[in-house]
Rosetta silent file (secondary structure, phi, psi, omega in degrees, C-alpha in Angstrom):
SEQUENCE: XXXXXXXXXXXXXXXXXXXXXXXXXXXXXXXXXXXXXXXXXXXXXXXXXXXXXXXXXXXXXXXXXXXXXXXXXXXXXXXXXXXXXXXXXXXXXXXXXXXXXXXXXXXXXXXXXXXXXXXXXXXXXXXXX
SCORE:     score description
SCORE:     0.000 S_00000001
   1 L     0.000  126.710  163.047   18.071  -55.699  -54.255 S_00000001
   2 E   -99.869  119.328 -163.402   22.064  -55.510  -54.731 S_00000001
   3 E  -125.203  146.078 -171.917   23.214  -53.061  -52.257 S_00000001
   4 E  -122.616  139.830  165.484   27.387  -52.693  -52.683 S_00000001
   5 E  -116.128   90.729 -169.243   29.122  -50.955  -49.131 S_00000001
   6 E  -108.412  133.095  171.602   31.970  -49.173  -50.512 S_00000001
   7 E  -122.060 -171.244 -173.844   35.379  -47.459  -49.011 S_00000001
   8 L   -94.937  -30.872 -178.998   38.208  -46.550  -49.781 S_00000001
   9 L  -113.666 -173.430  165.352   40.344  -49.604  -47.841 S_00000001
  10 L   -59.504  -57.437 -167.719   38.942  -52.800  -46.502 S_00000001
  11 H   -31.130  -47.361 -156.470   40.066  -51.551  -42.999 S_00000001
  12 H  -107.558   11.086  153.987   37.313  -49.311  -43.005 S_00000001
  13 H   -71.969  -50.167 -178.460   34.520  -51.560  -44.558 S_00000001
  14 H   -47.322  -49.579  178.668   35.252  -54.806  -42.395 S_00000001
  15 H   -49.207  -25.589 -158.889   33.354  -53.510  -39.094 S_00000001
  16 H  -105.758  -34.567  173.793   30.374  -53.844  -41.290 S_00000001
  17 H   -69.238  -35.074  179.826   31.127  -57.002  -43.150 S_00000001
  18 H   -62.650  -31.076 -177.420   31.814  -58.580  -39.603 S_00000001
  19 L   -95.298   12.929 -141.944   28.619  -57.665  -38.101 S_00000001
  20 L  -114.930  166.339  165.767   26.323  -58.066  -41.217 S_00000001
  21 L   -86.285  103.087 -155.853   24.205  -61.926  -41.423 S_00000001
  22 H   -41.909   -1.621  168.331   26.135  -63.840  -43.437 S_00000001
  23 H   -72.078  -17.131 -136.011   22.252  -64.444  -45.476 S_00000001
  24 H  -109.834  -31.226 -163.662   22.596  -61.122  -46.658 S_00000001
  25 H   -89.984  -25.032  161.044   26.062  -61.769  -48.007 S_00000001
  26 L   -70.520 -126.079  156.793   25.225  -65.235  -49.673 S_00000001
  27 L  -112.512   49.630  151.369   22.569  -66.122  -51.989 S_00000001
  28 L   -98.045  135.883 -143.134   19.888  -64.104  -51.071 S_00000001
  29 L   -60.281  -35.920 -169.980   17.504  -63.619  -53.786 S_00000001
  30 L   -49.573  -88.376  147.611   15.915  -60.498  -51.565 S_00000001
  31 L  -116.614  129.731 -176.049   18.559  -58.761  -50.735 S_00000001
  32 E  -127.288  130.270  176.978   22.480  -59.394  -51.380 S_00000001
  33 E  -117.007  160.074 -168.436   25.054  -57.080  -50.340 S_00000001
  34 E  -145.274  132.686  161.068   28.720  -57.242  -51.597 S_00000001
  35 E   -71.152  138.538  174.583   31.910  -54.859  -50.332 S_00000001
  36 E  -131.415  129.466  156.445   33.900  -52.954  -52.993 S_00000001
  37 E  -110.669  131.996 -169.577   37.218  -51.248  -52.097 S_00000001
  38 L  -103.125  -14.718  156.224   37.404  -48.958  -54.158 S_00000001
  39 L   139.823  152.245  162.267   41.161  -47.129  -53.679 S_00000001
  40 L   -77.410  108.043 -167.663   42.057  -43.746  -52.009 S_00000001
  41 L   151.239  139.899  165.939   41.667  -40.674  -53.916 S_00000001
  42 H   -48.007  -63.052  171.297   38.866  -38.732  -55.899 S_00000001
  43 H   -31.802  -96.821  160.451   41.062  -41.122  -59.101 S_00000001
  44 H    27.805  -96.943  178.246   40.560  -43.994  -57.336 S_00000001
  45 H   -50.241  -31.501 -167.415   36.750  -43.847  -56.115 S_00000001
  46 H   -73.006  -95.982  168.759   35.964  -42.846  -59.567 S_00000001
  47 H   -43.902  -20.567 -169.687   37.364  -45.362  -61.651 S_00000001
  48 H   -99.820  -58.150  154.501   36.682  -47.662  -59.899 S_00000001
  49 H    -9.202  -85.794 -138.696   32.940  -46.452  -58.642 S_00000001
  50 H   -70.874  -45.136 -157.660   32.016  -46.033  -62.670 S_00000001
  51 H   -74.098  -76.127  174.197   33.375  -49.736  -63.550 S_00000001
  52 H    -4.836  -72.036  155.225   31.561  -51.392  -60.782 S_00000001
  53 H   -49.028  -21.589 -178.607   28.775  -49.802  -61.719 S_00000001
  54 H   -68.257  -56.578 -164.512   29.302  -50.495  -65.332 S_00000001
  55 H   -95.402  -75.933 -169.016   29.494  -54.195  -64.612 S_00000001
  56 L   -90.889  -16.532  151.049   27.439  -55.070  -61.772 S_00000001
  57 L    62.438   36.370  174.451   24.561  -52.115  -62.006 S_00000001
  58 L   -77.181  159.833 -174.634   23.446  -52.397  -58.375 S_00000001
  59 L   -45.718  -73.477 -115.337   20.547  -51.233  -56.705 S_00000001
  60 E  -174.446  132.632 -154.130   22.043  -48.831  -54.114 S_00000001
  61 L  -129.554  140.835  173.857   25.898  -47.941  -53.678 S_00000001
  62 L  -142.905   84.204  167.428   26.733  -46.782  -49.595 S_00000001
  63 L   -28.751  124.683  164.084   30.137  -44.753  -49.110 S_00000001
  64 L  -141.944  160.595  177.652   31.703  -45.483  -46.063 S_00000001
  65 L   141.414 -175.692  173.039   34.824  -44.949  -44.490 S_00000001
  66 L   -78.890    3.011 -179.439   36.615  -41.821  -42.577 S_00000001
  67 L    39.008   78.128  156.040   36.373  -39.755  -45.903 S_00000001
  68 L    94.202  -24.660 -156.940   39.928  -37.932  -44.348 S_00000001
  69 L  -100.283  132.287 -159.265   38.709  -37.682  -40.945 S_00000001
  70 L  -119.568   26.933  173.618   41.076  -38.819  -37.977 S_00000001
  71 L   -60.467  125.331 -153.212   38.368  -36.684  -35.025 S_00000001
  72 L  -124.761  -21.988  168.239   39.278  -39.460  -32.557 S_00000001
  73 L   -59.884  -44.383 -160.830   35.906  -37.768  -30.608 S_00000001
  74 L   -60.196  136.281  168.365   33.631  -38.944  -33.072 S_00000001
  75 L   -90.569  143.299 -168.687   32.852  -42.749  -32.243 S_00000001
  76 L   -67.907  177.051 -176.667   33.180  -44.738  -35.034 S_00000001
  77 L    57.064   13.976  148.934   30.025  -46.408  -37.408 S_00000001
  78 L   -67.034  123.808  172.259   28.440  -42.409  -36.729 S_00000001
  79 L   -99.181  120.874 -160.474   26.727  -41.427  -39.366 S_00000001
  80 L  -122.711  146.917  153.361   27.373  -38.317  -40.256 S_00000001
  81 L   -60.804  119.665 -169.794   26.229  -35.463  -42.805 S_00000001
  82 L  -108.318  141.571 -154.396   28.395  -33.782  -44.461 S_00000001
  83 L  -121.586  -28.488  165.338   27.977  -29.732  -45.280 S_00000001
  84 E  -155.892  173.573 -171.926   30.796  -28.715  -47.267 S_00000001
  85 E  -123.013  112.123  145.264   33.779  -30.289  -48.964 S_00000001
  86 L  -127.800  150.780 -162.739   37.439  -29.215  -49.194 S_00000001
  87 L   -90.382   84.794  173.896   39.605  -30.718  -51.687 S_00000001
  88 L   -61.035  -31.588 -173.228   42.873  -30.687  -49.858 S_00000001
  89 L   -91.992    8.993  158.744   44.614  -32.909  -51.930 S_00000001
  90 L  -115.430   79.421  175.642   43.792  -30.948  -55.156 S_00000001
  91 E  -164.900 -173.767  164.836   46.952  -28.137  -55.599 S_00000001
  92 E  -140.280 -171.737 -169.270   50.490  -28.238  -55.188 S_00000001
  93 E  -107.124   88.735  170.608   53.014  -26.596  -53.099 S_00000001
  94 L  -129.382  144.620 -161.604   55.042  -23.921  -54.610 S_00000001
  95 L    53.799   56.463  173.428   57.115  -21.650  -53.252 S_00000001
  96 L    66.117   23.743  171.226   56.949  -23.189  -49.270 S_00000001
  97 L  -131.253  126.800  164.385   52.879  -22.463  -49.909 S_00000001
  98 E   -46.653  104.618  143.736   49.751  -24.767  -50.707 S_00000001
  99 E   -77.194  107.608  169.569   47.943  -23.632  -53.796 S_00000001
 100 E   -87.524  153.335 -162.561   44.491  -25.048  -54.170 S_00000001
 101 L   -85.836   25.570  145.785   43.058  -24.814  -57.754 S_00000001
 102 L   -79.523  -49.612 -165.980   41.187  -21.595  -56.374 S_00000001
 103 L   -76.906  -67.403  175.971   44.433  -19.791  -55.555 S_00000001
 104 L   -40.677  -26.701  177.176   45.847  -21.122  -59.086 S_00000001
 105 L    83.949   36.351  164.549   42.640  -19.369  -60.715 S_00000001
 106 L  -105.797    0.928  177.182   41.814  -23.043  -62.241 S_00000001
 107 L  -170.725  124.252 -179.455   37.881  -22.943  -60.934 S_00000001
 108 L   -50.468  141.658 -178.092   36.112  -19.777  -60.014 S_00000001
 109 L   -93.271   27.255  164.690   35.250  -19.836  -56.077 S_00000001
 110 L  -131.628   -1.087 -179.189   31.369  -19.244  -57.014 S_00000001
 111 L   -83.182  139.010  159.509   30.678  -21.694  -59.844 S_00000001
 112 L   -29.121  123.453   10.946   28.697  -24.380  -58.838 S_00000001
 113 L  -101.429   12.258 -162.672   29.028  -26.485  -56.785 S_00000001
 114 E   -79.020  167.100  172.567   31.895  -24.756  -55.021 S_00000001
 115 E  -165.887  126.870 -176.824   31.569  -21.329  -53.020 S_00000001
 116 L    76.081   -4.350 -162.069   33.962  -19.497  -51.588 S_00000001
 117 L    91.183   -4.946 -147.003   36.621  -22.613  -51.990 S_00000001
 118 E  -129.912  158.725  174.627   34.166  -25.137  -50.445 S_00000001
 119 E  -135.452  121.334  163.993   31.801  -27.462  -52.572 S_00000001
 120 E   -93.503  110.291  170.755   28.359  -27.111  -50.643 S_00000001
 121 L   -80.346   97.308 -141.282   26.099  -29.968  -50.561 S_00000001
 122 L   -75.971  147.886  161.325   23.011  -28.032  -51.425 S_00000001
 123 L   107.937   30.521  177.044   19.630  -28.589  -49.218 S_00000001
 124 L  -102.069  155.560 -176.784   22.240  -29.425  -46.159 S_00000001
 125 L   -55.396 -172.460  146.951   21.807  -27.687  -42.819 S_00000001
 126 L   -81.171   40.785 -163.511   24.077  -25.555  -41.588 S_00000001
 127 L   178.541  152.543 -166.919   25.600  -27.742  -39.300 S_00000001
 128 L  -104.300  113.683  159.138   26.675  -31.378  -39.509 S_00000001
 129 L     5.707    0.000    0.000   24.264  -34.449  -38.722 S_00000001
């Protein structure tokens, strides 16, 4: 099985490469896992995600990283669920205000998978893991 552990920097991938048994990371035929950074950004993760995949076709792909989140409560390598998504970084600023591409009228706030402004990860609790 080729299992890839992917972030967006090293920084947040390395706790895992440090602890993992270097057989896993070598040539085993069983299982081999490999770290991909893949860049910051929805751009980023994408392109780079879809080549990866293109080219190396592994079993199983595992996001990791702080996806945005600086909660200095949380202890890190928590695994957490996540229940809705917002895409802060997709608007601009006009007139001294943040426009999100709801507020622009560039994606309806009920089409799938968004609601409301939020993208809802559907069969998740109401409450985070």
């Amino acid at each position: 099985m080729r299992i890839v552990i992917s972030a967006a920097t090293i920084g947040e991938w390395m706790p895992a490469y440090a602890g993992i048994d270097p057989l896993y990371t070598g040539n085993s035929q069983r299982m081999h896992v490999t770290f991909h950074q893949g860049g910051v950004g929805l751009l980023a993760t994408a392109f780079s995600l879809t080549k990866l995949i293109y080219e190396e076709k592994p079993d199983l792909i595992i996001q990791a990283g702080i996806a945005g989140c600086f909660d200095t409560t949380q202890p890190l390598a928590k695994v957490l669920v996540i229940k809705d998504e917002s895409l802060a970084d997709t608007g601009v600023q006009e007139e001294g205000r943040w426009k999100d591409i709801f507020d622009l009228k560039l994606e309806k706030p009920g089409y799938p998978p968004s609601k409301k402004g939020d993208f809802l990860i559907p069969g998740c609790p109401n409450t985070i893991c």
